[in-house]
Structure formats: C-alpha cells, structure tokens
C-alpha atoms as one frame of an Amber mdcrd trajectory, in Angstrom:
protein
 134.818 190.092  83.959 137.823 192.785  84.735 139.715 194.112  81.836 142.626
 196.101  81.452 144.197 198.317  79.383 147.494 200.110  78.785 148.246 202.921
  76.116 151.187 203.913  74.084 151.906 206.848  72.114 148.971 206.471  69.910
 147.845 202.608  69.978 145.542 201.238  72.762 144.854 197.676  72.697 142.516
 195.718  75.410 143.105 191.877  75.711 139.940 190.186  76.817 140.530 187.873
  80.083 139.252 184.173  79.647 136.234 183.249  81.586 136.503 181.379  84.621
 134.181 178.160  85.166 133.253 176.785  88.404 130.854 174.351  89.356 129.108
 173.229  92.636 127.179 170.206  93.623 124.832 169.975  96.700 123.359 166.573
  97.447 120.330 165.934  99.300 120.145 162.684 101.660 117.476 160.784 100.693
 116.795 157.451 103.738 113.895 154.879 103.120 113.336 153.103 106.395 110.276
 150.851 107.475 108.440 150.320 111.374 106.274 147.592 112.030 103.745 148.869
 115.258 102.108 145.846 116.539  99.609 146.006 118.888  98.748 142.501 120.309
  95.784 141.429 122.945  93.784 145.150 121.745  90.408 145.092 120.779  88.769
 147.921 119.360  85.546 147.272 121.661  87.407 147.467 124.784  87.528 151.173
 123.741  90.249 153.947 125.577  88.503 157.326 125.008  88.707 159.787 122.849
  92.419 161.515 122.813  93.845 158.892 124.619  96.869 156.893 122.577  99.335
 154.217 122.267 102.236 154.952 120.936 105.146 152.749 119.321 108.751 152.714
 120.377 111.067 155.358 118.815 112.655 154.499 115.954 115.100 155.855 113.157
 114.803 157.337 109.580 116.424 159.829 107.678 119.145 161.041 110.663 114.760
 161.846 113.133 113.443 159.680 115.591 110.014 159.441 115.023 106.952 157.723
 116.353 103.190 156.526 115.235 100.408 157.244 117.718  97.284 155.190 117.570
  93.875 156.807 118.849  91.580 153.709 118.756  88.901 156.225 119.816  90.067
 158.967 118.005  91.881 161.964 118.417  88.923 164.694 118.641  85.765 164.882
 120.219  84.131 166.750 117.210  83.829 164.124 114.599  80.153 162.326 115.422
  81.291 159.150 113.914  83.515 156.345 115.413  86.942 156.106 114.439  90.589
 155.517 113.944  93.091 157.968 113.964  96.773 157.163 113.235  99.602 159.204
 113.199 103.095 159.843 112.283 105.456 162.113 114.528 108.901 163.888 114.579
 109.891 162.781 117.924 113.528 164.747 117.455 114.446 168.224 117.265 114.550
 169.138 113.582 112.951 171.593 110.943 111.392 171.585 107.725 112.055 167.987
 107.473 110.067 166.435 104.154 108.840 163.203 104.232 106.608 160.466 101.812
 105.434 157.863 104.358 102.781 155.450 104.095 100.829 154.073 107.566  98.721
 151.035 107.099  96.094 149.566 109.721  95.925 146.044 109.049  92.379 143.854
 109.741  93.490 140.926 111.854  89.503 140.039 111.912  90.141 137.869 108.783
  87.768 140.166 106.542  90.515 142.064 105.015  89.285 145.386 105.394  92.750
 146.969 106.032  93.446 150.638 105.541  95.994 152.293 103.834  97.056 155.930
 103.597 100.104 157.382 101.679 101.773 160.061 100.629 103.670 158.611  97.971
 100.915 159.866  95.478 101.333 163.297  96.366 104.304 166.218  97.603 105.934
 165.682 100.508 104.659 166.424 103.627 106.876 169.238 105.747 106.864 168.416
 109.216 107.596 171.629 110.993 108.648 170.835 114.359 109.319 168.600 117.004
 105.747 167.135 118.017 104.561 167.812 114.833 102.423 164.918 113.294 100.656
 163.934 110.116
C-alpha cells in the first residue's frame, strides 16, 4: 500500500488508499482414458525369455502417448520365481506427468484368477521421463 501526504501551514492529513483485490485461477487438466491390450493365440508355456516383451499399440491419454509392455517371462533375471511383469510407459516427450492407472491381467483359463494392480488407492505416480514406466 503507497500513501501520500501533503502539508499546509500547520495541518497534515494522510488519506488512506483503498485496497486493491485481484484474483487468479489456474486449472489443472484432468483426462480419464481406457486401453484394452489383447493378446490372442499366447500361451504362457510357450515362454519368450526373460526381458523380452510385447508391447501394445500407442495410444492417447491426458495430451501422452503411452504404452503397456508385457514380460510373460519377466523383466529381470534376479527374481527366482516365475512371473509376470506388466507395465505402463510414457511413450511421448513430457515431464513430471502424474498419473492413477490401473493394469489388469485377465485369466482366460476359465479359473478366474485375474490380477489387478492400481494406483487409485494411493498418490499419483510421477512419471519422469520419456521411457519411464511403472
């Protein structure tokens, strides 16, 4: 707040300057989007080796192109047990991009053992980079 005054020959008065309100909004984009990966004619017993992965066409959500990766063998050689591994990746350039995602593996066997991992229950994730994959 600036103020001024002005004096006569023995007065000096100071009139206070109103207050000035301003006001700002800044929206943040929110997109929900959905990709089905079907893999058809794949058994798990035909096997691919460890690291090795399919991945599913690009696809759109949020302004990113991103991908999921299936490792039917795994990604790493240093887990002793079989499994899975399934990602999601930032397949354009961005930063910093935060993300609740949810990646299912459904059990075609007829047993319904499907799997299902989300992030809904917790923060969102920060993918850092392009590559980058949760």
């Amino acid at each position: 707040m600036l103020s001024s005054s002005s004096s006569s020959s023995s007065l000096s008065s100071s009139t206070p300057t109103p207050t000035t309100m301003t006001t700002s909004t800044s929206m943040t984009k929110t997109a929900n989007a959905s990709h089905r990966f079907n893999i058809s004619g794949y058994s798990l017993s035909k096997g691919m080796g460890i690291g090795n992965y399919l991945a599913s066409d690009t696809f759109t959500a949020g302004d990113y192109s991103w991908a999921i990766y299936f490792y039917p063998d795994g990604k790493k050689v240093q887990y002793d047990a079989p499994y899975v591994s399934l990602f999601i990746v930032l397949v354009s350039e961005g930063s910093d991009v935060r993300a609740l995602f949810e990646l299912k593996l459904l059990d075609q066997s007829g047993k319904g053992r499907h799997k299902v991992h989300t992030q809904f229950d917790s923060e969102p994730y920060t993918i850092r980079n392009r590559g980058s994959m949760w």
